[in-house]
C-alpha positions in Angstrom: -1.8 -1.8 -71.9 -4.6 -3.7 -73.9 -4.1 -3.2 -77.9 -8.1 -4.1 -78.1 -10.6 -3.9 -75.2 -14.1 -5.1 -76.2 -16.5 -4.6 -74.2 -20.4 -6.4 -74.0 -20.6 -6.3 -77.9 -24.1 -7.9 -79.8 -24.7 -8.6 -83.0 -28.1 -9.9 -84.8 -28.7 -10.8 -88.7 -32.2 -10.8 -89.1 -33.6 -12.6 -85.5 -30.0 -14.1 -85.0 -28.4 -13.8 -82.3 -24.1 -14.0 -84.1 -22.4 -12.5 -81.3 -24.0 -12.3 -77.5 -22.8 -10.4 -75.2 -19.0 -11.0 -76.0 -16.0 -9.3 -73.9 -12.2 -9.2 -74.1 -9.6 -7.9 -73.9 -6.1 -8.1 -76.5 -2.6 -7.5 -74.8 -0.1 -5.2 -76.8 2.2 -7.7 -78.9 1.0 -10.8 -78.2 -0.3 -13.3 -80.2 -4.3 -13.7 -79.2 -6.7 -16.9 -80.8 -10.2 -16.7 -81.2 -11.2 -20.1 -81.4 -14.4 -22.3 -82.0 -16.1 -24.0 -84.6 -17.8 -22.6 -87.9 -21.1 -19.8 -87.3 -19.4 -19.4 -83.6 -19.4 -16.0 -84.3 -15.1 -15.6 -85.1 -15.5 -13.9 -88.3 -18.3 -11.9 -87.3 -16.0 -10.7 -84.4 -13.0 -9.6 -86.9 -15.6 -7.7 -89.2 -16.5 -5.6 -86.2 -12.8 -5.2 -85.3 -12.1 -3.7 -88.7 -15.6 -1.7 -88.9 -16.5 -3.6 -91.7 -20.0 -4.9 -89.3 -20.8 -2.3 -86.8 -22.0 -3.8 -82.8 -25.4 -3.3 -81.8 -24.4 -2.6 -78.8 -21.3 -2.3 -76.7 -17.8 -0.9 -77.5 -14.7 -1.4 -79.0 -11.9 0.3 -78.5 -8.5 -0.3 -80.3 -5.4 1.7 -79.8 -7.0 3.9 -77.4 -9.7 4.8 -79.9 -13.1 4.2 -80.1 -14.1 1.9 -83.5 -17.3 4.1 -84.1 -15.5 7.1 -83.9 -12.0 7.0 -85.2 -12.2 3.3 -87.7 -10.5 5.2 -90.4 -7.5 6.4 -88.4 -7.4 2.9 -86.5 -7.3 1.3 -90.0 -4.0 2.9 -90.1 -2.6 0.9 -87.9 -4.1 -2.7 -89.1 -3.2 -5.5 -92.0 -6.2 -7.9 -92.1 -5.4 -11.4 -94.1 -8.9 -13.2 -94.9 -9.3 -16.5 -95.3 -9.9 -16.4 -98.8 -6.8 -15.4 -100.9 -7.2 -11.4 -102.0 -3.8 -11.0 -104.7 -3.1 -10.0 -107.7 -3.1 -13.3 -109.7 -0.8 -11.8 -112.8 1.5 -10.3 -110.7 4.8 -12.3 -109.4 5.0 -12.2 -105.6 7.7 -9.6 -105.8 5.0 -7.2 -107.9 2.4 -8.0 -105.1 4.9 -7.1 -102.1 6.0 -4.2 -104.0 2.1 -3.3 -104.7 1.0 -3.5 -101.7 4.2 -2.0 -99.6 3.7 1.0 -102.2 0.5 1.7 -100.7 2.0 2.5 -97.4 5.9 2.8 -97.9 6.7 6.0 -99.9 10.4 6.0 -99.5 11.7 3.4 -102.3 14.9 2.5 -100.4 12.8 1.3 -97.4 10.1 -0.6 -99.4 12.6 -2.2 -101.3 14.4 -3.2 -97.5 10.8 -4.2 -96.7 10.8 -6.5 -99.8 14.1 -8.3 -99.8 13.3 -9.1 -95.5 9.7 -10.3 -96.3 11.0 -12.6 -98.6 13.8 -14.2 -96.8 11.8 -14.7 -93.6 8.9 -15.9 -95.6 11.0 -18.2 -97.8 9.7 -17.1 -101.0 13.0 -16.4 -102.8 12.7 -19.4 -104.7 9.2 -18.4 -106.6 9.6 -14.4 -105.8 9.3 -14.0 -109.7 6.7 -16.6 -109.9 2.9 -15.5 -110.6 0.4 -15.8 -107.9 -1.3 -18.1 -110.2 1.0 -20.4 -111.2 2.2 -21.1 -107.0 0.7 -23.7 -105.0 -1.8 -22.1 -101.9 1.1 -22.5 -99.3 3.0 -19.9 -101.4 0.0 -17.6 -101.6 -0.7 -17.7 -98.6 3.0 -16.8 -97.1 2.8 -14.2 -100.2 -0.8 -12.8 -98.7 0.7 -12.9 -95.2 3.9 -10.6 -96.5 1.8 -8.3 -98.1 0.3 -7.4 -95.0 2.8 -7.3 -92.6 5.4 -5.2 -95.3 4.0 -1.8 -94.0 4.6 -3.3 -90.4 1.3 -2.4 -88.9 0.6 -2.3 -85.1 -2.2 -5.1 -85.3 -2.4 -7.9 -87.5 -5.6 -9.8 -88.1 -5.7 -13.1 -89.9 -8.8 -15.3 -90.3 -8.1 -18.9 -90.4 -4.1 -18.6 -91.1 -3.0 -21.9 -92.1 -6.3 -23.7 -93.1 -5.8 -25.8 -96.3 -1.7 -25.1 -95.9 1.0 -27.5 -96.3 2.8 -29.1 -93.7 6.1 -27.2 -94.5 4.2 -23.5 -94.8 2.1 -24.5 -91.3 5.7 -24.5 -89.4 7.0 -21.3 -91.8 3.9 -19.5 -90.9 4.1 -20.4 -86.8 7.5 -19.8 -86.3 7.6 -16.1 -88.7 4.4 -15.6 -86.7 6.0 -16.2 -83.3 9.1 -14.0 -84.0 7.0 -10.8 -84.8 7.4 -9.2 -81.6 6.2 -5.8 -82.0 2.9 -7.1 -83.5 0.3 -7.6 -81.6 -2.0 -11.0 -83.3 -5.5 -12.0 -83.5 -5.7 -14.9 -85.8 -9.3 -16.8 -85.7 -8.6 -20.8 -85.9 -11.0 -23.8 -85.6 -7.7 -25.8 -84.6 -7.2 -26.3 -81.1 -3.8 -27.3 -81.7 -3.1 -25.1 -83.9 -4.0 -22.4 -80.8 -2.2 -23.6 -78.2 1.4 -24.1 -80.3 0.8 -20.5 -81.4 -1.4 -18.1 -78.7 -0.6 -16.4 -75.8 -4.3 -16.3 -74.6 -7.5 -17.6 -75.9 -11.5 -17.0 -76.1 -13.3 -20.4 -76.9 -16.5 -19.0 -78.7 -19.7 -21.0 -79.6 -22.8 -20.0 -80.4 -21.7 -16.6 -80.5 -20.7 -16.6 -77.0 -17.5 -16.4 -75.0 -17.0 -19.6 -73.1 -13.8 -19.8 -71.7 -10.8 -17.6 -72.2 -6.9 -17.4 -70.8 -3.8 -18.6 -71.4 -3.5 -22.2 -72.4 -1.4 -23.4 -69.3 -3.6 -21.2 -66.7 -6.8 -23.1 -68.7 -5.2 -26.5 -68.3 -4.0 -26.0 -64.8 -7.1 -25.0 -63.6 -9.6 -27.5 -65.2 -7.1 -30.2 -63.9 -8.4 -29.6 -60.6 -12.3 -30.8 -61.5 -11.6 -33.6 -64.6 -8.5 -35.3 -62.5 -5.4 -35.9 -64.4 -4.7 -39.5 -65.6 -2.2 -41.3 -64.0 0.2 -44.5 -65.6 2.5 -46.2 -64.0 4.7 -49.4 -65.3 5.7 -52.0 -63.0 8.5 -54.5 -64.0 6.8 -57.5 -63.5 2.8 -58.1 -62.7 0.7 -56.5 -59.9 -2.2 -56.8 -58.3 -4.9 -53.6 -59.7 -6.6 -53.9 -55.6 -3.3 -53.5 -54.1 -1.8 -51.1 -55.7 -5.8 -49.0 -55.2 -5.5 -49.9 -51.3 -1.8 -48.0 -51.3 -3.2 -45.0 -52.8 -6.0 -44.4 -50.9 -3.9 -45.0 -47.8 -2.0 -42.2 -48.9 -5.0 -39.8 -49.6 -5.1 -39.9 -53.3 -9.2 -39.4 -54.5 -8.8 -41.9 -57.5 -11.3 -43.4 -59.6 -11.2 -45.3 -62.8 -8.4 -47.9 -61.8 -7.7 -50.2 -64.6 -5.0 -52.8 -65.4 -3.7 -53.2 -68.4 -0.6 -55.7 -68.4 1.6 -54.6 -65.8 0.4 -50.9 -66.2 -2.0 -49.4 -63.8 -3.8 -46.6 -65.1 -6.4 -44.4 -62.7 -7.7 -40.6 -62.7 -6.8 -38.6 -60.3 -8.3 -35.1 -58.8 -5.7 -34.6 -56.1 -2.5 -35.7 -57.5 -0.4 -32.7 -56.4 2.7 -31.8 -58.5 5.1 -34.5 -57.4 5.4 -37.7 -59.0 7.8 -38.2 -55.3 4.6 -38.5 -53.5 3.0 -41.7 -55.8 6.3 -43.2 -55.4 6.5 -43.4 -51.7 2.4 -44.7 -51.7 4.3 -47.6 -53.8 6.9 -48.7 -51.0 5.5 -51.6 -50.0 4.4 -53.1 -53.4 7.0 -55.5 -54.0 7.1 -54.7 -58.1 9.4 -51.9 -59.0 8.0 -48.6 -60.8 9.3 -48.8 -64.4 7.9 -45.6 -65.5 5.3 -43.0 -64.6 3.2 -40.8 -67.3 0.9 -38.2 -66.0 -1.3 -36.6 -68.7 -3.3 -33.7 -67.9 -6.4 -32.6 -69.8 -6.0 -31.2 -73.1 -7.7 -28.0 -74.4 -10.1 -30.1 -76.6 -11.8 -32.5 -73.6 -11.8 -28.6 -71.5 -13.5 -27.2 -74.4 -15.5 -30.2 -75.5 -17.2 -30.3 -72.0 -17.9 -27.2 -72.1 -19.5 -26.8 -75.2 -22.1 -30.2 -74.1 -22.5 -28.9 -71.2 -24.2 -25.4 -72.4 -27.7 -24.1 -71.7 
């Protein structure tokens, strides 16, 4: 079952087009990116999602409900975390968690439970009675993240998680985030990287339009078929860039872009096929032995950077 099905949504400011025509859909519990660069349209998206921007047209539905029907009920069920930090800066951490939890938690044992697990998963014992305006952003933004997730809500939106953070809080933040498994995720991220360690699917947005969307190995996978995959093989001692060209294409391989560099031959190929066995035995008769071969498919960035040149 989809947590969030939207469905042909459109959204102007003024003569400007912000969101075209964008669908998708949001799997229950898993962790779901929205990625592209600034004014692609990803914040206008999550404003919609919450019912803070209404669509033009089309439909959103989340839980089973429909957004212009039932947003306050559905607001029930979801924590946003902006971008911008939104805490009480004179309270301690453990006054904000308890502030916030309050809201939603009425039984005191169970916000206090609530409390003590946010902060130990969070690792924000250290500065728990620290205020919000004495911590570094990290902190604040792990803090921001607890207070949001204390009530456990169904669907958890963050906008730009770990832009600005810390080294140390990134890998907090990606691995708490990866453990939530009742949660179903939409964070928006202009990091591609950032995406693909963290997201179970994607929707590559520019210019207010979807342009590509699945999950990161099925995207890889299938783009590898039309860019080639690049192809580097070591040799123990010096070879000859022609001959090692005229064993490939004996042996079928469509490959283009041979280069030598030392004894390393490196080409681009659209036919590889999954075996590195099958480049080995085109090799037999070249009398330098294979030290090593590295085959490097394309990232997510090249995909979504031809993409995006390549647009009408």
């Amino acid at each position: 079952m989809a947590a969030i099905e939207v469905r042909e949504i459109n959204k102007k400011f003024k003569e400007i087009a912000a969101i075209n025509n964008l669908s998708f859909s949001v799997p229950e519990n898993k962790i779901f990116g929205l990625l592209g660069s600034n004014g692609s349209g990803k914040t206008t998206t999550i404003n919609m999602l919450t019912g803070l921007l209404v669509p033009d047209s089309g439909k959103i539905t989340i839980l089973g409900m429909d957004t212009s029907k039932h947003i306050e009920k559905i607001r029930q069920h979801i924590a946003l975390v902006p971008q911008s930090i939104s805490l009480y800066e004179n309270l301690t951490i453990y006054e904000n968690l308890e502030f916030f939890g309050g809201l939603y938690i009425r039984d005191k044992q169970k916000l206090i439970r609530n409390i003590d697990k946010t902060i130990e998963v969070l690792k924000l014992n250290e500065k728990k009675n620290s205020k919000i305006s004495k911590l570094s952003g990290g902190y604040q933004r792990r803090c921001s993240i607890g207070c949001a997730l204390i009530s456990n809500p169904r669907i958890l939106i963050l906008d730009e998680p770990l832009a600005g953070v810390d080294a140390y809080t990134s890998v907090i933040l990606m691995n708490f985030l990866k453990s939530l498994k009742e949660t179903t995720i939409i964070l928006t991220t202009h990091s591609i990287e950032e995406a693909e360690e963290l997201c179970d699917y994607l929707v590559f947005m520019h210019k207010g339009k979807k342009i590509l969307a699945g999950m990161p190995n099925q995207i890889v996978n299938y783009y590898s078929k039309y860019f080639g995959e690049q192809i580097f093989i070591e040799f123990d001692s010096a070879v000859e860039a022609n001959e090692i060209d005229k064993c490939l294409q004996l042996e079928g391989f469509k490959i283009r872009n041979l280069k030598l560099s030392g004894n390393t031959v490196s080409f681009t190929s659209a036919n590889l096929g999954s075996t590195i066995i099958d480049v080995l035995d085109s090799l037999k008769s070249v009398e330098s032995h294979v030290l090593n071969i590295d085959i490097k498919k394309p990232t997510l960035e090249n995909i979504f950077t031809y993409l995006v040149q390549h647009q009408k």
